[in-house]
C-alpha positions as CSV (number, residue, x, y, z in Angstrom):
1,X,123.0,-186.6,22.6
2,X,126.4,-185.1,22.5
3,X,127.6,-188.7,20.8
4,X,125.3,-187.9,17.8
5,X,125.9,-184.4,17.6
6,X,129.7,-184.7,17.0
7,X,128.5,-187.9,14.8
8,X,126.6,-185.3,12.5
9,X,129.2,-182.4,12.3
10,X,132.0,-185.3,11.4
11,X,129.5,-186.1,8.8
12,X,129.2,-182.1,7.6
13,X,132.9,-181.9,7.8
14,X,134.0,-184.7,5.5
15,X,131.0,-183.8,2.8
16,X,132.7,-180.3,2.9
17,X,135.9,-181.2,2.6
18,X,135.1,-184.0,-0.2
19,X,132.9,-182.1,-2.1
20,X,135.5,-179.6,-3.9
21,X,137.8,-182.3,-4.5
22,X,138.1,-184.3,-8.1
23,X,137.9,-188.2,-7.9
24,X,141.8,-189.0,-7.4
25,X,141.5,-191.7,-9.9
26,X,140.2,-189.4,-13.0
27,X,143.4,-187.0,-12.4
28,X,146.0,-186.4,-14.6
29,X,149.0,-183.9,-14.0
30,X,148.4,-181.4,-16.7
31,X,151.1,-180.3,-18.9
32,X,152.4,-176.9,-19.7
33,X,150.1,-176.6,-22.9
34,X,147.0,-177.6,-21.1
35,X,147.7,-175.7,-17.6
36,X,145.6,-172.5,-17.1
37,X,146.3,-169.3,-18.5
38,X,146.4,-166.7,-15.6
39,X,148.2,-163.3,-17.2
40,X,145.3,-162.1,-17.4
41,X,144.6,-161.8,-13.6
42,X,148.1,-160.9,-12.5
43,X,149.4,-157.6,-13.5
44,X,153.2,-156.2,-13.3
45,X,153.9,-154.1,-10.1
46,X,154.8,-151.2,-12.4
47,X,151.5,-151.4,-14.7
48,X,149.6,-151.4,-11.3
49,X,151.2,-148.3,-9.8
50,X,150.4,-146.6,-13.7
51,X,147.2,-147.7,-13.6
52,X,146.3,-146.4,-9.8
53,X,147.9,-143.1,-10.5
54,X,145.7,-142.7,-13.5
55,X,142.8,-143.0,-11.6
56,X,143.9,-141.4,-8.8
57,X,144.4,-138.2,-10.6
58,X,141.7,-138.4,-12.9
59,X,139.4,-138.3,-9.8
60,X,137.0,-135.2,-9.7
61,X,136.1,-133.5,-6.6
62,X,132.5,-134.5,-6.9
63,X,134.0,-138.2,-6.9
64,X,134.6,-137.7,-2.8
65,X,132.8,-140.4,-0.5
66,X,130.5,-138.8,2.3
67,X,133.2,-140.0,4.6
68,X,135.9,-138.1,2.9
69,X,133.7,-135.0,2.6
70,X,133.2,-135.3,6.7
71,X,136.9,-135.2,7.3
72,X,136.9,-132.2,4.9
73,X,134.4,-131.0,6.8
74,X,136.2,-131.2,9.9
75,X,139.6,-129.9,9.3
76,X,137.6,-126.8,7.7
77,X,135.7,-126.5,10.9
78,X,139.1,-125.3,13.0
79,X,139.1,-122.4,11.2
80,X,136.5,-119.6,11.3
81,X,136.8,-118.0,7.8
82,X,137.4,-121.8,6.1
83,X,133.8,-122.4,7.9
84,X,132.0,-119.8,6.7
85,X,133.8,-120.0,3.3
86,X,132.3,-123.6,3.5
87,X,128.8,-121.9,4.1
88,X,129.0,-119.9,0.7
89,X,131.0,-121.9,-1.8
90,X,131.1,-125.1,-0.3
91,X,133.1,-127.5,1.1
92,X,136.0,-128.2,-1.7
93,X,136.4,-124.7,-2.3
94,X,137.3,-123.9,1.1
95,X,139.0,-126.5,1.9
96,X,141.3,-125.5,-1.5
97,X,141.6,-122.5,-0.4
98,X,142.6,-122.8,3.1
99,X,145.0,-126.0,2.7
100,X,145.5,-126.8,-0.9
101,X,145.3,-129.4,-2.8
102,X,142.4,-132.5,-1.2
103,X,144.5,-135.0,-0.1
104,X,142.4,-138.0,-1.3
């Protein structure tokens, strides 16, 4: 029993491994003209950082996950007037007011 069961997961393995694999005698190296393009899914360290700031700051408060809003929560909790500020004008409002700017 054991004999066939490692008999049928060398059989799984070597389908796997064959299956993504072009027929070694239809391959060709490809030259620089026919090679893939990929600029498009690469992008410069400095565009990146540009691009992450932008959205970074063009996030609006209401943007904030439930999980970001319960750390919010939290901090604002420590502090009796940040709490019951949070009771009348809501979380981000306290929280601005109390410790500036939201950190995420």
């Amino acid at each position: 029993m054991k004999s066939l069961t490692v008999l049928i997961f060398c059989c799984l393995m070597t389908v796997c491994l064959s299956a993504g694999l072009p027929d070694s005698s239809d391959t060709k190296p490809l030259s620089a003209a026919e090679s893939p393009n990929h600029e498009g899914v690469f992008v410069k360290r400095d565009v990146a950082s540009i691009i992450m700031r932008q959205k970074r700051a063009g996030t609006a408060p209401g943007d904030l996950t439930p999980f970001q809003l319960e750390s919010l929560r939290e901090v604002c909790e420590t502090n009796v007037a940040c709490e019951h500020m949070m009771d009348t004008s809501g979380i981000i409002a306290a929280y601005k007011t109390y410790y500036g700017p939201i950190p995420f």
